[in-house]
C-alpha positions in Angstrom: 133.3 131.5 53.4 136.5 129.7 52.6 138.5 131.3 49.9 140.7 129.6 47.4 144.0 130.0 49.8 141.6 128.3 52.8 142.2 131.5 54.9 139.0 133.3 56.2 138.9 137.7 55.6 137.9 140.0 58.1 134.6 140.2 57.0 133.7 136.5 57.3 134.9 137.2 60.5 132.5 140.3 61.8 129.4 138.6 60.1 129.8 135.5 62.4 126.5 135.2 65.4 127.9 136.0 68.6 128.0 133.5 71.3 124.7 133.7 73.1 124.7 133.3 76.8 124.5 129.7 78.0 121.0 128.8 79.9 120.1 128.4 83.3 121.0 124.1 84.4 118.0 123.2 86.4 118.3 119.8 87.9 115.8 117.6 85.9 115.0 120.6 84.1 112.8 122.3 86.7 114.6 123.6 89.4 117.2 126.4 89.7 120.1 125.6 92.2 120.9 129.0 92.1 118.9 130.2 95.2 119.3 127.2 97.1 121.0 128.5 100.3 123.2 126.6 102.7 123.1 128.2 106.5 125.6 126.0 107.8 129.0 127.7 107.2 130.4 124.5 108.3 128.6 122.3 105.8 129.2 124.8 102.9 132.8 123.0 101.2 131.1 119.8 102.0 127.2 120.2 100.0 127.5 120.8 97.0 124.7 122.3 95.1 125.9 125.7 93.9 127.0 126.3 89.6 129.6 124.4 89.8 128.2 121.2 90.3 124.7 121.9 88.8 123.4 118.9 86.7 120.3 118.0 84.6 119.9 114.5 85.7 121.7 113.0 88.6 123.8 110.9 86.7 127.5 112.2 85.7 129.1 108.5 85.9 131.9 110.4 88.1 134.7 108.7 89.4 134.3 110.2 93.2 135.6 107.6 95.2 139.5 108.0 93.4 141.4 110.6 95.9 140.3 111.0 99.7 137.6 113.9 100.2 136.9 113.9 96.3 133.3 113.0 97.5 132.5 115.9 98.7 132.3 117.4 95.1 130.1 114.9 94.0 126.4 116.7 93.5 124.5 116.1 96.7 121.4 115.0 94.7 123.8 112.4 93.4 125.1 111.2 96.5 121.6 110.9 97.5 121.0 109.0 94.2 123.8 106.4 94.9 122.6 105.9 98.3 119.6 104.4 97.4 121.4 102.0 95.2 122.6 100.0 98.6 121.9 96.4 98.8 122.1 93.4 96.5 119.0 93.7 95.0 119.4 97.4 93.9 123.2 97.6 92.8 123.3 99.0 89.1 119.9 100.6 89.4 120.7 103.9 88.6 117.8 104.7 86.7 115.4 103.8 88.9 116.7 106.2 91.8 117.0 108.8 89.5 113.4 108.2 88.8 112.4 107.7 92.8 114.7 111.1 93.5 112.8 112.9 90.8 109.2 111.8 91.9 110.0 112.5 95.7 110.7 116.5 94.2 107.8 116.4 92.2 105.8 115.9 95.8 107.9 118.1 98.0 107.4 121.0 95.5 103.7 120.6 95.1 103.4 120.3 98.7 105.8 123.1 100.3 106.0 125.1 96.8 109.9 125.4 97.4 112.3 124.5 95.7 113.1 120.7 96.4 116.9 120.7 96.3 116.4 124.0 99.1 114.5 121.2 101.2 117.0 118.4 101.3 120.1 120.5 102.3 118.0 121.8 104.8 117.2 118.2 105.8 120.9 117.5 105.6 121.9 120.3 107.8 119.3 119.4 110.5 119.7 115.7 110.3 123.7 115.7 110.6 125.0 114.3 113.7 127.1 117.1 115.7 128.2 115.1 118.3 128.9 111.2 118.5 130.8 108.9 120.9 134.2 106.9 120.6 135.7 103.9 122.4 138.8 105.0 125.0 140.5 102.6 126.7 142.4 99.5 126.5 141.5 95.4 126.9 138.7 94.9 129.7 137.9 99.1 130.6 136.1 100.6 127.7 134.6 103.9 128.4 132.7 106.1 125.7 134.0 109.7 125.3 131.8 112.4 123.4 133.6 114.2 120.3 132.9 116.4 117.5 131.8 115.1 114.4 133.3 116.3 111.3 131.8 118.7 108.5 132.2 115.7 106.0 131.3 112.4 108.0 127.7 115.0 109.4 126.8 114.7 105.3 128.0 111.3 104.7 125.4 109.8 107.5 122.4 111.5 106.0 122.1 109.8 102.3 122.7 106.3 103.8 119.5 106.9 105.8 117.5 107.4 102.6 117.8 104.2 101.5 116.3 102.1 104.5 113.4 104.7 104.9 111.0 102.4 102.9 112.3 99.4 104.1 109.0 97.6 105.1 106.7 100.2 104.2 104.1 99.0 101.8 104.3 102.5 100.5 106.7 103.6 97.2 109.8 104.7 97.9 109.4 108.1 96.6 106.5 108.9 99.1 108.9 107.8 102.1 111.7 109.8 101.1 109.4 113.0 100.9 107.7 112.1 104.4 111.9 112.1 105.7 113.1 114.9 103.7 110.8 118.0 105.0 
């Protein structure tokens, strides 16, 4: 194609392939986050699931935790992934939750038939706490007044969850986390 001045002709040019589309990322290779619907218009800036953030695996080695709120564009099967790495004897694991995540999908789908990642933000929205209690008051009177829990702090309490689920259940993890998740 290269000519003797190293400068390509039209023609080389119009012969060239066109660029093909690029294909659908399915998480793990299986599921489309494409129809995965979130009903909660408050949650919607805070999951995220949509194009965007759609992975293959679970694993981007992102660097999340740098700015305030940067979290909240961290994949939520991620997030869900690092939560499960709590506790000494699981830091570093990654793998290993990636593997748990994957075979907790395997069962939800061939037990609902949906679309896994459709059933954990519906978990999430259901789960998230909408109201919670503070401390008012000063020294000796305490007194507990009710507020509103915000969009970001209702998805940050869910994942934490996952991880104690099979805490004392002789049972694998991934079958506890599907038993929670639906």
């Amino acid at each position: 194609m290269l000519k003797a001045g190293g400068a390509l002709r039209m023609t080389d040019w119009e012969t060239a392939p066109a660029v093909t589309e690029t294909p659908d990322i399915k998480l793990f290779g299986k599921w489309s986050t494409d129809d995965v619907q979130i009903n909660d218009i408050s949650l919607q800036d805070y999951i995220a699931v949509k194009e965007k953030y759609a992975k293959y695996l679970p694993h981007s080695a992102g660097r999340y935790a740098a700015k305030r709120f940067r979290k909240a564009q961290c994949p939520i099967v991620e997030r869900l992934t690092n939560s499960m790495m709590m506790h000494g004897r699981n830091n570093g694991k990654k793998l290993m939750t990636v593997r748990i995540v994957k075979h907790a999908f395997e069962i939800i789908h061939l037990l609902t038939g949906e679309n896994p990642l459709q059933v954990l933000v519906n978990a999430i929205i259901n789960s998230g706490p909408r109201e919670d209690s503070t401390r008012i008051g000063r020294a000796g009177t305490v007194r507990r007044q009710a507020v509103d829990v915000s969009p970001l702090r209702r998805v940050n309490q869910v994942p934490p969850f996952a991880e104690t689920l099979s805490c004392g259940d002789p049972r694998p993890p991934s079958l506890c986390l599907h038993c929670h998740c639906p």
